[in-house]
Biotite code that builds the C-alpha atoms (Angstrom):
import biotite.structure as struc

atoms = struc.array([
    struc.Atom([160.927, 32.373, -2.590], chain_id="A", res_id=1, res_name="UNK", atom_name="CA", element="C"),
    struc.Atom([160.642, 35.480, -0.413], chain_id="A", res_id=2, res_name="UNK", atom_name="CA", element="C"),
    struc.Atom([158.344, 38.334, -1.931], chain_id="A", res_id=3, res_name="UNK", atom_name="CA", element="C"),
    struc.Atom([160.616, 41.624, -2.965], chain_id="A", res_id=4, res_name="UNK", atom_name="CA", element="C"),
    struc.Atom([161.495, 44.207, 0.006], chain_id="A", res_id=5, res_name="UNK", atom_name="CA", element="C"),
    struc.Atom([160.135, 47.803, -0.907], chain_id="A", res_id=6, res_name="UNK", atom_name="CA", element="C"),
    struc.Atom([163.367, 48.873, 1.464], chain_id="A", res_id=7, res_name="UNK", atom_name="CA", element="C"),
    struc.Atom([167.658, 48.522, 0.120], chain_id="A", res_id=8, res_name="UNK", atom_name="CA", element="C"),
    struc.Atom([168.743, 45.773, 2.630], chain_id="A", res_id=9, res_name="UNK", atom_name="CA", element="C"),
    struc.Atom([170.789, 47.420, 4.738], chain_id="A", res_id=10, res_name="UNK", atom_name="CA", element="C"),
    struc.Atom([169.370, 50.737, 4.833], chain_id="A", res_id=11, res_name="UNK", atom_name="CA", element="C"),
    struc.Atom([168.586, 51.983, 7.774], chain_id="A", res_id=12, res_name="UNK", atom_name="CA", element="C"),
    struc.Atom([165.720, 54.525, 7.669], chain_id="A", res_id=13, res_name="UNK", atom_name="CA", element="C"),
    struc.Atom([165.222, 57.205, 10.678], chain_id="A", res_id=14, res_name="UNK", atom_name="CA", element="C"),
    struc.Atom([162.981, 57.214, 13.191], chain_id="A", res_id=15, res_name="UNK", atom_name="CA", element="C"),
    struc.Atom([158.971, 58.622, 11.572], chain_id="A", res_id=16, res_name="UNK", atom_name="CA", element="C"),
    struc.Atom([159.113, 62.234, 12.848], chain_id="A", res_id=17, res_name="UNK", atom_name="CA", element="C"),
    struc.Atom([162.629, 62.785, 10.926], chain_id="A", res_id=18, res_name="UNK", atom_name="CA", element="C"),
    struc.Atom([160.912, 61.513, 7.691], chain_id="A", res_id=19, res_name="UNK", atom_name="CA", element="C"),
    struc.Atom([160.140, 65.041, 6.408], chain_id="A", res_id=20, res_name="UNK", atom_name="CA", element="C"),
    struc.Atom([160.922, 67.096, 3.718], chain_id="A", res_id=21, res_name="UNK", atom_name="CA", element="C"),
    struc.Atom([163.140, 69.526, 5.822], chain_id="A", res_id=22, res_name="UNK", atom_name="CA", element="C"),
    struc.Atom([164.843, 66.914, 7.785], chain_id="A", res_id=23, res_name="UNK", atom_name="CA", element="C"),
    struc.Atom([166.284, 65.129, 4.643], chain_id="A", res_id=24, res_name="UNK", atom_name="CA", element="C"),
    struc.Atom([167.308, 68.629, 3.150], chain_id="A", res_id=25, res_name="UNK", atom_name="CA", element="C"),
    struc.Atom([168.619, 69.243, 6.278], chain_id="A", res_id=26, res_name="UNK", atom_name="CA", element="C"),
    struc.Atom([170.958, 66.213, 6.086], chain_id="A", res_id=27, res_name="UNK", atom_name="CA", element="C"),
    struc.Atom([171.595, 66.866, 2.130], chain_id="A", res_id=28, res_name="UNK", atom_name="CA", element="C"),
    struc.Atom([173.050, 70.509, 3.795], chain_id="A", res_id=29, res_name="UNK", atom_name="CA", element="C"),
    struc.Atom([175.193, 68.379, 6.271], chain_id="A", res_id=30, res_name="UNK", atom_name="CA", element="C"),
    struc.Atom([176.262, 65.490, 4.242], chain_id="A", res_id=31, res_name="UNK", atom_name="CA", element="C"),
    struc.Atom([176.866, 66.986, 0.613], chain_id="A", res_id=32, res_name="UNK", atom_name="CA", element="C"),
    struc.Atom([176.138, 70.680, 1.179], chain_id="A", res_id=33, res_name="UNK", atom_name="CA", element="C"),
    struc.Atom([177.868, 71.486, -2.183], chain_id="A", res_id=34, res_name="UNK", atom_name="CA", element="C"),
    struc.Atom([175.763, 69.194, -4.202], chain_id="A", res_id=35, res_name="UNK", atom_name="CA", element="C"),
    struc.Atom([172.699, 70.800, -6.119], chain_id="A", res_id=36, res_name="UNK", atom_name="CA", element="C"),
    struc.Atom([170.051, 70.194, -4.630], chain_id="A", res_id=37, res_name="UNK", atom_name="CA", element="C"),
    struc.Atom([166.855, 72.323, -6.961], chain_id="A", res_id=38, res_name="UNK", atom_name="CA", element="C"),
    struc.Atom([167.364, 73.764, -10.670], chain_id="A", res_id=39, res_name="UNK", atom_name="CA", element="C"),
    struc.Atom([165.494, 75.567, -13.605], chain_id="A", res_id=40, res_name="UNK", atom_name="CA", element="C"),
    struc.Atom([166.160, 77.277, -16.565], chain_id="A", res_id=41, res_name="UNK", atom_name="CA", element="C"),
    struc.Atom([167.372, 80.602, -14.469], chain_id="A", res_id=42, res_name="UNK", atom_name="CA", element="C"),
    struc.Atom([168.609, 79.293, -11.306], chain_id="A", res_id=43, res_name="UNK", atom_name="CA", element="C"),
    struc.Atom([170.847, 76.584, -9.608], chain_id="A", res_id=44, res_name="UNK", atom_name="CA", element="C"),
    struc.Atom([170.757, 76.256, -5.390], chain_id="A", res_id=45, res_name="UNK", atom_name="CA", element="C"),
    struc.Atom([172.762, 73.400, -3.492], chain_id="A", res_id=46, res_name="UNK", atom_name="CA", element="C"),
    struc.Atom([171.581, 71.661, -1.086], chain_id="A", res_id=47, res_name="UNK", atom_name="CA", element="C"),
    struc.Atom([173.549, 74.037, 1.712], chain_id="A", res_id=48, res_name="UNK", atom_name="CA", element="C"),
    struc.Atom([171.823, 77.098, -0.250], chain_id="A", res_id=49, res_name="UNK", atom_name="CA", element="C"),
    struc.Atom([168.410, 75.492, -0.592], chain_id="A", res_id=50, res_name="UNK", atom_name="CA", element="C"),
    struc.Atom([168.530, 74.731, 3.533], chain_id="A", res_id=51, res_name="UNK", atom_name="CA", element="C"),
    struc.Atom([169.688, 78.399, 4.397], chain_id="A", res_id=52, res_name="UNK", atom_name="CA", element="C"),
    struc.Atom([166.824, 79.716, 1.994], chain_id="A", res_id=53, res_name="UNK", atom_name="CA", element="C"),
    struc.Atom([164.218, 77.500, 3.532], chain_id="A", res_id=54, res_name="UNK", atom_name="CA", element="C"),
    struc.Atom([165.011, 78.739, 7.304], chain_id="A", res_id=55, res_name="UNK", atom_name="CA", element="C"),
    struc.Atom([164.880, 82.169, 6.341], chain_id="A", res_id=56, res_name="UNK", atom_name="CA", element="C"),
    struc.Atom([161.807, 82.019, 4.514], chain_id="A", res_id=57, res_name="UNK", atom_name="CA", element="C"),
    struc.Atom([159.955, 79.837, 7.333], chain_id="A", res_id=58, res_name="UNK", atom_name="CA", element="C"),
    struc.Atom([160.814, 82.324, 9.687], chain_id="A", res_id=59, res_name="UNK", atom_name="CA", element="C"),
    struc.Atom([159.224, 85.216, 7.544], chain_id="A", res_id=60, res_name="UNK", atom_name="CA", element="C"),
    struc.Atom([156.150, 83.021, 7.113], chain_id="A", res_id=61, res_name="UNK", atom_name="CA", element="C"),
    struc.Atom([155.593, 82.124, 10.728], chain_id="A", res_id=62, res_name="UNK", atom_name="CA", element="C"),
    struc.Atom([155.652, 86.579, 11.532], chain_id="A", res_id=63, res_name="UNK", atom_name="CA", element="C"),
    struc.Atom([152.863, 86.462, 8.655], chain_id="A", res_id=64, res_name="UNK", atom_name="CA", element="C"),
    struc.Atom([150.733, 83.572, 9.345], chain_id="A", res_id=65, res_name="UNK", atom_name="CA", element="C"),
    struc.Atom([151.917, 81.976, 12.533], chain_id="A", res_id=66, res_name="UNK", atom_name="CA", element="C"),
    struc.Atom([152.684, 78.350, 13.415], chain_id="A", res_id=67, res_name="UNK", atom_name="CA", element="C"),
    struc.Atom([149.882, 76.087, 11.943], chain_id="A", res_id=68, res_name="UNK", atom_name="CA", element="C"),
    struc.Atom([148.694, 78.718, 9.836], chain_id="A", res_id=69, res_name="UNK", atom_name="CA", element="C"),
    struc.Atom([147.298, 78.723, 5.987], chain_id="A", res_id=70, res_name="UNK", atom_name="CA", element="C"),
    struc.Atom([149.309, 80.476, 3.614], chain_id="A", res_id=71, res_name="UNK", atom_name="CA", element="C"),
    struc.Atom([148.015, 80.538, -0.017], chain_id="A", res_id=72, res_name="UNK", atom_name="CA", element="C"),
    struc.Atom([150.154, 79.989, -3.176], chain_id="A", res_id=73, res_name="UNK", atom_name="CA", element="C"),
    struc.Atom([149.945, 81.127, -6.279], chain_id="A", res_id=74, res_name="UNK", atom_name="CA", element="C"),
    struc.Atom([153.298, 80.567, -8.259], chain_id="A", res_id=75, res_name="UNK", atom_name="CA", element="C"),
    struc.Atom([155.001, 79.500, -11.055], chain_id="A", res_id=76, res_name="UNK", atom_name="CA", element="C"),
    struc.Atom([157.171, 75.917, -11.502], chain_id="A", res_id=77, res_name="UNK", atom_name="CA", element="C"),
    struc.Atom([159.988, 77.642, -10.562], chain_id="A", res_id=78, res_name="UNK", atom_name="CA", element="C"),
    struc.Atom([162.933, 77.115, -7.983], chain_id="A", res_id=79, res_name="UNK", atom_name="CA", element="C"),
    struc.Atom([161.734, 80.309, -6.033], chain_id="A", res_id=80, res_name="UNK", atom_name="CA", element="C"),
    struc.Atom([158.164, 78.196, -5.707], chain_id="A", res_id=81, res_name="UNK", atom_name="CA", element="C"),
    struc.Atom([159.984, 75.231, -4.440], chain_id="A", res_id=82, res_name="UNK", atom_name="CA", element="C"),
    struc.Atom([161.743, 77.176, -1.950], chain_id="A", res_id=83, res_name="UNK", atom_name="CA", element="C"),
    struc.Atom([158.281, 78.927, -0.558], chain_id="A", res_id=84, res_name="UNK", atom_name="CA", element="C"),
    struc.Atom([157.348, 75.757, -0.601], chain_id="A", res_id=85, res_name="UNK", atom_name="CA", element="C"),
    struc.Atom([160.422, 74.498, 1.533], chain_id="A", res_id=86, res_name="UNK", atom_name="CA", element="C"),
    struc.Atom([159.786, 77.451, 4.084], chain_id="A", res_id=87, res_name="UNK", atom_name="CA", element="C"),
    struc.Atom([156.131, 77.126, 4.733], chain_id="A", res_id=88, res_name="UNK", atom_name="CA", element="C"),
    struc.Atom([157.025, 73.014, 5.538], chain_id="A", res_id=89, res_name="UNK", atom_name="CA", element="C"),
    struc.Atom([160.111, 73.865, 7.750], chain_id="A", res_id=90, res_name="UNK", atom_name="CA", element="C"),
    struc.Atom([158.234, 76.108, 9.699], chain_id="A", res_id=91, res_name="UNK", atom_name="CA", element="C"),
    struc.Atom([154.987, 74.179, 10.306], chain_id="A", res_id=92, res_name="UNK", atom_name="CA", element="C"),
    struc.Atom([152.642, 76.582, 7.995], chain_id="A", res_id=93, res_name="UNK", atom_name="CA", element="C"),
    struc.Atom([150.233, 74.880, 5.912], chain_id="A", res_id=94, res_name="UNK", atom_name="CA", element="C"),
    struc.Atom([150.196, 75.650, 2.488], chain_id="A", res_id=95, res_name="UNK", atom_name="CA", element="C"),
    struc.Atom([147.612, 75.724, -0.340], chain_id="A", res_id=96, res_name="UNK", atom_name="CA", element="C"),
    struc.Atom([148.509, 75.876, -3.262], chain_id="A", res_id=97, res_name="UNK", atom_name="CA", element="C"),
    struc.Atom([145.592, 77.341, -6.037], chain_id="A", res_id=98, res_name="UNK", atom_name="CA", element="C"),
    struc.Atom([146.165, 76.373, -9.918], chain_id="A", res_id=99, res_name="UNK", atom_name="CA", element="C"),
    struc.Atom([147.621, 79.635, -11.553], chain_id="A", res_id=100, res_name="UNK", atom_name="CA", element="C"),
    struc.Atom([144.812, 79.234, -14.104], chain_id="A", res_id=101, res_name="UNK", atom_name="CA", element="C"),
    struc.Atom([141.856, 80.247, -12.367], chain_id="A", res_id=102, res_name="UNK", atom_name="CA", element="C"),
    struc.Atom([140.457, 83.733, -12.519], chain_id="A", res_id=103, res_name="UNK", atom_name="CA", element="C"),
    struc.Atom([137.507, 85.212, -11.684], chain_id="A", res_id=104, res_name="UNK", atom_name="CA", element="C"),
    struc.Atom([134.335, 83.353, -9.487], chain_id="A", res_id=105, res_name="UNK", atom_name="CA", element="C"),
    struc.Atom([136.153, 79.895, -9.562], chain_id="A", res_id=106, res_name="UNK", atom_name="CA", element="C"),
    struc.Atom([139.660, 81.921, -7.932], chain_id="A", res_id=107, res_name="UNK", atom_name="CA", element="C"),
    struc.Atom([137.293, 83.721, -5.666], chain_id="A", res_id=108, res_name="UNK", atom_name="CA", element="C"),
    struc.Atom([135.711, 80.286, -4.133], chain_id="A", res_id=109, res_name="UNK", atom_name="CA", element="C"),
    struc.Atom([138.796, 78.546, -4.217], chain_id="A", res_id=110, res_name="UNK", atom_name="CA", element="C"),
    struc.Atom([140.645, 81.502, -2.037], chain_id="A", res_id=111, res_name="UNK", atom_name="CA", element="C"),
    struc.Atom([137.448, 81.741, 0.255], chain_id="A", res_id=112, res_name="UNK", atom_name="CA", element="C"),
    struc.Atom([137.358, 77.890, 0.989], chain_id="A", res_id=113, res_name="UNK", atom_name="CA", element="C"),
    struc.Atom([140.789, 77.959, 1.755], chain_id="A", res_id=114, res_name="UNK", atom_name="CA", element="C"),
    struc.Atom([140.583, 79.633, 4.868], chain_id="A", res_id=115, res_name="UNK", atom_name="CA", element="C"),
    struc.Atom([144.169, 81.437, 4.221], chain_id="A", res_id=116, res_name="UNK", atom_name="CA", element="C"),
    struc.Atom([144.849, 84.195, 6.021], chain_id="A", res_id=117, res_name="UNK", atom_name="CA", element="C"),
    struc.Atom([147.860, 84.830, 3.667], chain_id="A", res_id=118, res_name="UNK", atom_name="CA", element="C"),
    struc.Atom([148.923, 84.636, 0.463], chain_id="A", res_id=119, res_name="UNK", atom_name="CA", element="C"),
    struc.Atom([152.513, 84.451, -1.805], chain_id="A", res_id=120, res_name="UNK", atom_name="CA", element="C"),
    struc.Atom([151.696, 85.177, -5.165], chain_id="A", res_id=121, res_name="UNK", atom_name="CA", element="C"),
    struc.Atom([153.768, 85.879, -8.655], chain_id="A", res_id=122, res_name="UNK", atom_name="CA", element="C"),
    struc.Atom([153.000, 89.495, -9.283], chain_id="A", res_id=123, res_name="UNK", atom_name="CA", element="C"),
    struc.Atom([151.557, 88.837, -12.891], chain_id="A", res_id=124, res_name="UNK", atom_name="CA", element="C"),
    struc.Atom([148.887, 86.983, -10.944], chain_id="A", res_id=125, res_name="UNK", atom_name="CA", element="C"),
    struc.Atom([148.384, 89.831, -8.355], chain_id="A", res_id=126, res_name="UNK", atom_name="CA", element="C"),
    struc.Atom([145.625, 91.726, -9.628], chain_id="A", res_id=127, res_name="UNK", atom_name="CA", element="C"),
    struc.Atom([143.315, 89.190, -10.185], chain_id="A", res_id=128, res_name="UNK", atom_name="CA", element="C"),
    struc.Atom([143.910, 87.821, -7.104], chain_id="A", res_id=129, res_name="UNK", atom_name="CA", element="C"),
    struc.Atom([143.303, 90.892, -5.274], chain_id="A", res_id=130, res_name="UNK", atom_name="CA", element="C"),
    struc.Atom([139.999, 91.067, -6.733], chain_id="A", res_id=131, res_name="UNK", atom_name="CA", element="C"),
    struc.Atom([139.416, 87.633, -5.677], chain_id="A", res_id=132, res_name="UNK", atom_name="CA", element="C"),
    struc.Atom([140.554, 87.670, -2.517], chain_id="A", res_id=133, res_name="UNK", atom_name="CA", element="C"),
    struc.Atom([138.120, 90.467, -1.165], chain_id="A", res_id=134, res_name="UNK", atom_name="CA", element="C"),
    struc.Atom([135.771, 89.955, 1.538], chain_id="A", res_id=135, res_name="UNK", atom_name="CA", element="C"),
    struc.Atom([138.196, 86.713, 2.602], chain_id="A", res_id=136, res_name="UNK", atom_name="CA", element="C"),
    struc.Atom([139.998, 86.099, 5.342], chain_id="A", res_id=137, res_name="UNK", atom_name="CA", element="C"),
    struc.Atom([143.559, 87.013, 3.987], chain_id="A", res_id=138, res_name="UNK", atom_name="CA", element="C"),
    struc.Atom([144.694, 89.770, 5.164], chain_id="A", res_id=139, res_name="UNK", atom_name="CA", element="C"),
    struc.Atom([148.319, 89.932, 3.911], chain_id="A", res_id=140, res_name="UNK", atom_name="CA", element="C"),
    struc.Atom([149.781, 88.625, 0.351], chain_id="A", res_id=141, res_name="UNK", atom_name="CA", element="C"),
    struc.Atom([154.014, 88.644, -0.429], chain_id="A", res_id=142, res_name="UNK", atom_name="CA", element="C"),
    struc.Atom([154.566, 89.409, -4.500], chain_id="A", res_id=143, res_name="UNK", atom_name="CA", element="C"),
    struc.Atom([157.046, 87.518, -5.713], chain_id="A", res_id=144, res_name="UNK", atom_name="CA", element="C"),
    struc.Atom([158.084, 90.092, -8.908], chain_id="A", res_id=145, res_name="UNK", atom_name="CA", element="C"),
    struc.Atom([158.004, 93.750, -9.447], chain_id="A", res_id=146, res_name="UNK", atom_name="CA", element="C"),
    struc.Atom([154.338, 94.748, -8.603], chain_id="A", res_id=147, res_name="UNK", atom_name="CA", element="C"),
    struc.Atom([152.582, 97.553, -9.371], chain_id="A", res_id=148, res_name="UNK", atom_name="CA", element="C"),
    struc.Atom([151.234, 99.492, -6.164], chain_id="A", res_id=149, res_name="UNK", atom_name="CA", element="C"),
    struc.Atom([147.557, 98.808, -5.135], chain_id="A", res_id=150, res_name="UNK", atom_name="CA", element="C"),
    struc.Atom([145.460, 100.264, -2.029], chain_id="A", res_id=151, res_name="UNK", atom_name="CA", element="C"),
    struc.Atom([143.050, 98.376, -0.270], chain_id="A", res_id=152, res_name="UNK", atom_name="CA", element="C"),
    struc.Atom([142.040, 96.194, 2.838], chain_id="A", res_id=153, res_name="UNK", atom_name="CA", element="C"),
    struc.Atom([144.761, 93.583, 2.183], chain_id="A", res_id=154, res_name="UNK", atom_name="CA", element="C"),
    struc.Atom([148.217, 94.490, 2.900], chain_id="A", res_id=155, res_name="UNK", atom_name="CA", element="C"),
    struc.Atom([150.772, 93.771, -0.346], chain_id="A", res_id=156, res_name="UNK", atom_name="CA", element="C"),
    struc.Atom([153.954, 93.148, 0.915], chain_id="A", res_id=157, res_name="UNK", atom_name="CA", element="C"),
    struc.Atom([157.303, 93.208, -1.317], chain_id="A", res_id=158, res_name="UNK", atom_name="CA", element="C"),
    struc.Atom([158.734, 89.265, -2.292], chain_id="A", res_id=159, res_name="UNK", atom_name="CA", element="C"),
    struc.Atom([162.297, 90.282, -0.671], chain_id="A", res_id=160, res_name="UNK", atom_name="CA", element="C"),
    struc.Atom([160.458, 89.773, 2.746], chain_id="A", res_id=161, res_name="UNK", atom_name="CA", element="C"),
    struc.Atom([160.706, 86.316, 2.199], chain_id="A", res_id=162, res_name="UNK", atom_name="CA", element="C"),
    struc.Atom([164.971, 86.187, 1.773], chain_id="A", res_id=163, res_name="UNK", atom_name="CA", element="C"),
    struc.Atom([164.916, 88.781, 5.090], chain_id="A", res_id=164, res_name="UNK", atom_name="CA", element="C"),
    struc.Atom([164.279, 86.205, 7.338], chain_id="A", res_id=165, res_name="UNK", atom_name="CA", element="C"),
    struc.Atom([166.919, 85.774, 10.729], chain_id="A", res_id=166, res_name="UNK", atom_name="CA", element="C"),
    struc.Atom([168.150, 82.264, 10.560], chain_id="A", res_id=167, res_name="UNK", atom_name="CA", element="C"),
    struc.Atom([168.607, 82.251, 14.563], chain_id="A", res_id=168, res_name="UNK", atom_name="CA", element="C"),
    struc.Atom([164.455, 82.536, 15.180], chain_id="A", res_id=169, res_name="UNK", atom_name="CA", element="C"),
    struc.Atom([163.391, 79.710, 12.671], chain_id="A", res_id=170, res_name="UNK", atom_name="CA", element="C"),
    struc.Atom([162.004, 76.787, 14.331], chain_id="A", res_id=171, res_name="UNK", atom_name="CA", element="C"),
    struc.Atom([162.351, 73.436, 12.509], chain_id="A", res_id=172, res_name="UNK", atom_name="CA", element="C"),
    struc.Atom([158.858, 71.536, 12.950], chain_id="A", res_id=173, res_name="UNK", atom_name="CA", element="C"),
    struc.Atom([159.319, 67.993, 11.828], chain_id="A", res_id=174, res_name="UNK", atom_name="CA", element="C"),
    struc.Atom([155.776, 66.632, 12.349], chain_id="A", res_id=175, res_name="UNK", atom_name="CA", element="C"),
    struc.Atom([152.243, 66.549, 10.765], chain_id="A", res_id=176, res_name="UNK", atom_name="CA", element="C"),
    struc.Atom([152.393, 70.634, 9.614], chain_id="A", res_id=177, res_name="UNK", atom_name="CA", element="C"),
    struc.Atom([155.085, 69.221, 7.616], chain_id="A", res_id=178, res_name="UNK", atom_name="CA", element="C"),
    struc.Atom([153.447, 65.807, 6.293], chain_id="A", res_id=179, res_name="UNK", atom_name="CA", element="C"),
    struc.Atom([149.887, 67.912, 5.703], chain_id="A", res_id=180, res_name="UNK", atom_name="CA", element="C"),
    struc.Atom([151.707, 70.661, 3.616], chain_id="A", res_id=181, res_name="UNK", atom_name="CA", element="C"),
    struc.Atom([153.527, 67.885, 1.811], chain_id="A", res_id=182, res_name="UNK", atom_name="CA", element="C"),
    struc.Atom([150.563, 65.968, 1.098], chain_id="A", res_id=183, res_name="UNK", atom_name="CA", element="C"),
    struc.Atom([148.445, 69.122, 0.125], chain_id="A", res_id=184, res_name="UNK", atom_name="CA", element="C"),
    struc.Atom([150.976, 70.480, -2.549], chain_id="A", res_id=185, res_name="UNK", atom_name="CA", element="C"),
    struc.Atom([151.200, 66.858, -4.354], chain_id="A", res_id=186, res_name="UNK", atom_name="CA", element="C"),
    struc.Atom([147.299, 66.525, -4.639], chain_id="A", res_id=187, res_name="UNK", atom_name="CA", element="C"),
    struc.Atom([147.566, 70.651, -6.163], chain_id="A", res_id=188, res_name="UNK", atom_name="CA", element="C"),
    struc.Atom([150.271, 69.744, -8.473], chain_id="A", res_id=189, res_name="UNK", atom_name="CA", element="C"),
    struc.Atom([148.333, 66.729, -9.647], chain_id="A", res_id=190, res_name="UNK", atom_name="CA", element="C"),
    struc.Atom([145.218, 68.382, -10.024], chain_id="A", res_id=191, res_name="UNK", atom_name="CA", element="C"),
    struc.Atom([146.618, 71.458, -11.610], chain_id="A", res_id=192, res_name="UNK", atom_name="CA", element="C"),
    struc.Atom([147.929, 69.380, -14.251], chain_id="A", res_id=193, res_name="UNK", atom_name="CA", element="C"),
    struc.Atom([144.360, 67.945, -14.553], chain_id="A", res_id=194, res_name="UNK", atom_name="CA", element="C"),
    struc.Atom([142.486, 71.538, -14.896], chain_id="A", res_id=195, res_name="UNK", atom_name="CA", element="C"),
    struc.Atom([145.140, 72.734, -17.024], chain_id="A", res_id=196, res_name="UNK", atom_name="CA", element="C"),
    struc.Atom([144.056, 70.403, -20.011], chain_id="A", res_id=197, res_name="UNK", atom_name="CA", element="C"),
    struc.Atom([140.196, 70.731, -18.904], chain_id="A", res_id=198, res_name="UNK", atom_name="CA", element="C"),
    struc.Atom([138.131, 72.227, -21.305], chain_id="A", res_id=199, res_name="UNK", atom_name="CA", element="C"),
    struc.Atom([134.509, 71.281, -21.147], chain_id="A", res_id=200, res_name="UNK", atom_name="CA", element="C"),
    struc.Atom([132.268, 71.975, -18.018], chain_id="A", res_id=201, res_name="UNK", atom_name="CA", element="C"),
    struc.Atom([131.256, 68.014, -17.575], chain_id="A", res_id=202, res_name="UNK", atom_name="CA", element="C"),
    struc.Atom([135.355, 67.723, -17.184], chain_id="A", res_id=203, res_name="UNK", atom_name="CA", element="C"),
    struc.Atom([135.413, 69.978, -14.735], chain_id="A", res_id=204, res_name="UNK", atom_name="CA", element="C"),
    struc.Atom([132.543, 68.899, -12.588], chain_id="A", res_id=205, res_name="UNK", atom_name="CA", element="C"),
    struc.Atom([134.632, 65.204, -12.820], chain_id="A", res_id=206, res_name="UNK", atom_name="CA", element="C"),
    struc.Atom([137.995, 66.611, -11.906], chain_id="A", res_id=207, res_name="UNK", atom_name="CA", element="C"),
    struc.Atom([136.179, 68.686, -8.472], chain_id="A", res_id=208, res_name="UNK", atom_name="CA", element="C"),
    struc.Atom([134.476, 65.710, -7.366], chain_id="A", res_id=209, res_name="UNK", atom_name="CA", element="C"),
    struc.Atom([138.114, 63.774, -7.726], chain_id="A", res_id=210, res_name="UNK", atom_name="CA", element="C"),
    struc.Atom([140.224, 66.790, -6.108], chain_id="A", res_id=211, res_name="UNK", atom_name="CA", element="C"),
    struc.Atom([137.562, 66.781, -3.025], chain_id="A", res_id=212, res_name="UNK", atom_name="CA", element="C"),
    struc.Atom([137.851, 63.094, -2.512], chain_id="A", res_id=213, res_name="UNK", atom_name="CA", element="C"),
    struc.Atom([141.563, 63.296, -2.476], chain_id="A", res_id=214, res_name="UNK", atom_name="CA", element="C"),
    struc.Atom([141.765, 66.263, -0.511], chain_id="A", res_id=215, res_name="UNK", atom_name="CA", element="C"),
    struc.Atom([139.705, 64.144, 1.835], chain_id="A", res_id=216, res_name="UNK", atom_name="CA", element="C"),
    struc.Atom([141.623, 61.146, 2.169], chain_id="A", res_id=217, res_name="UNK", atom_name="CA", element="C"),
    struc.Atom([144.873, 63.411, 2.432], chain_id="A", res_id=218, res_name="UNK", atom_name="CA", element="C"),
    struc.Atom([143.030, 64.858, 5.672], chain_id="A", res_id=219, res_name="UNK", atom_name="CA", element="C"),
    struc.Atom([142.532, 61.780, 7.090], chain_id="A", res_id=220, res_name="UNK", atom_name="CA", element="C"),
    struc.Atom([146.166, 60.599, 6.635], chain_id="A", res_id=221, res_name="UNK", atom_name="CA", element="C"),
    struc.Atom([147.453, 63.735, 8.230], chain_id="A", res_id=222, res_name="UNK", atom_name="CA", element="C"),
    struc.Atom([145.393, 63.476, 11.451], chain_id="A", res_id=223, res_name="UNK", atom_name="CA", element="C"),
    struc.Atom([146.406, 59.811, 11.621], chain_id="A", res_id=224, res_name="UNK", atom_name="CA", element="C"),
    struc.Atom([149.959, 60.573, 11.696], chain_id="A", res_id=225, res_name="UNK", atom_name="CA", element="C"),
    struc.Atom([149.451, 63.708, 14.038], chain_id="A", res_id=226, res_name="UNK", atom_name="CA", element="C"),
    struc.Atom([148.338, 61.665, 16.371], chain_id="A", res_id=227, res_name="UNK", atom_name="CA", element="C"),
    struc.Atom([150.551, 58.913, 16.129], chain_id="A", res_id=228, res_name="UNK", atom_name="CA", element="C"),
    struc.Atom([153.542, 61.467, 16.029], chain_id="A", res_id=229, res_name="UNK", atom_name="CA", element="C"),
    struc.Atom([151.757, 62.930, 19.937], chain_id="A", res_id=230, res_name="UNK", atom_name="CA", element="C"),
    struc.Atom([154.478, 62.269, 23.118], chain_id="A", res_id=231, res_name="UNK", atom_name="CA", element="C"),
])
C-alpha cells in the first residue's frame, strides 16, 4: 500500500516563484473576483477589492521604505491589517510586525532591533510608539485612525496615504521579499498570542529565547529559497 500524497491527484501546482501570497490573490482577482476574499466584524473585501487594495498600498510603501525595505507594524486583527500586510508582500517590503502589547523599554528594544526605517501603526498605539521609537532608525510612521498632531524628528503621516497609491507604478515581486514577509508575520502572530497570555518574568524569558530561535530558522529558510529562486 502506497503512503498518502500531501498533494489532490490531479492538481497541478505552479511553478515555486508563483507560490506567493500575491500571486494566488492575484488569481482569486482573475478567477472569482466577486468572491470574498477577507472579512471582520466592520468590513467585507472580495478578492477583486482585496487585489486592487494591495497594489495601491505596495506602491505607497515602496515611496516610504523602498524595495527590500523594513516597515514596522503595529495593528489591530483587522481587515485593514491584512491588507498592509498584503501591500508590504506585493511590493517586496519586509514587514515586522511588533505585539500591540508592549509599551515602554521592551517596545523601545523591539523597534530598535528591528532595523525599520518605517512604521504603520493604529493611532491609539501612536504615542507610545513615538516615544519608543526615538533615537531609531525610523524616520517615517503612517496612522491608521484619527491621530492627534505631534512634532518631532519622525515624520507622522495620515493612514489615507496608504489607499492613494497609483495602481500603474506597483511592481508585483513574487520572490523571497514575499516568502520572508510571509514567514515573519506567522512567527509574530504566533508569538503575540504567546506574550499576550504571559504574565510572569520566567515566561517571558522562555517565550524570547523561543521567538529568537524561530526567527532564526525563518532566516535561514528565506535565504535558502532566495537563492534557489536566483536566474
Amino acid at each position: 500500500m502506497s503512503p498518502p500524497s500531501a498533494v489532490s491527484p490531479g492538481l497541478v501546482l505552479p511553478p515555486i516563484a508563483e507560490r506567493t501570497v500575491a500571486a494566488v490573490i492575484e488569481r482569486g482577482a482573475n478567477r472569482t473576483p466577486d468572491r470574498v476574499a477577507l472579512i471582520d466584524r466592520t468590513t467585507s473585501l472580495t478578492y477583486a477589492q482585496v487585489w486592487d487594495a494591495a497594489r495601491r498600498r505596495a506602491s505607497a510603501l515602496l515611496d516610504i521604505a523602498g524595495l527590500g525595505g523594513r516597515v514596522l507594524t503595529m495593528t489591530d486583527n483587522t481587515v485593514d491589517a491584512a491588507l498592509t500586510w498584503l501591500g508590504l508582500a506585493t511590493g517586496g517590503v519586509v514587514e515586522v510586525p511588533v505585539n500591540t502589547a508592549y509599551r515602554g523599554v521592551v517596545l523601545a528594544r523591539q523597534v530598535q532591533d528591528s532595523g525599520a526605517t518605517a512604521a504603520v501603526v493604529e493611532a491609539h498605539y501612536l504615542g507610545r510608539f513615538l516615544d519608543a521609537a526615538e533615537g531609531t532608525a525610523v524616520r517615517a510612521v503612517v496612522v491608521r485612525g484619527e491621530e492627534s498632531s505631534r512634532s518631532g524628528r519622525i515624520t507622522v503621516v495620515r493612514g489615507e496615504l496608504l489607499d492613494d497609491g497609483a495602481l500603474p507604478g506597483a511592481p508585483v515581486h513574487h520572490y523571497a521579499a514575499l516568502v520572508g514577509t510571509a514567514l515573519v508575520l506567522a512567527v509574530g502572530i504566533g508569538l503575540s498570542r504567546i506574550y499576550l497570555r504571559v504574565h510572569h518574568l520566567s515566561d517571558v524569558l522562555a517565550g524570547w529565547g523561543l521567538g529568537a530561535a524561530i526567527f532564526a530558522l525563518c532566516g535561514m529558510i528565506a535565504v535558502i529559497v532566495s537563492a534557489s529562486l536566483r536566474p
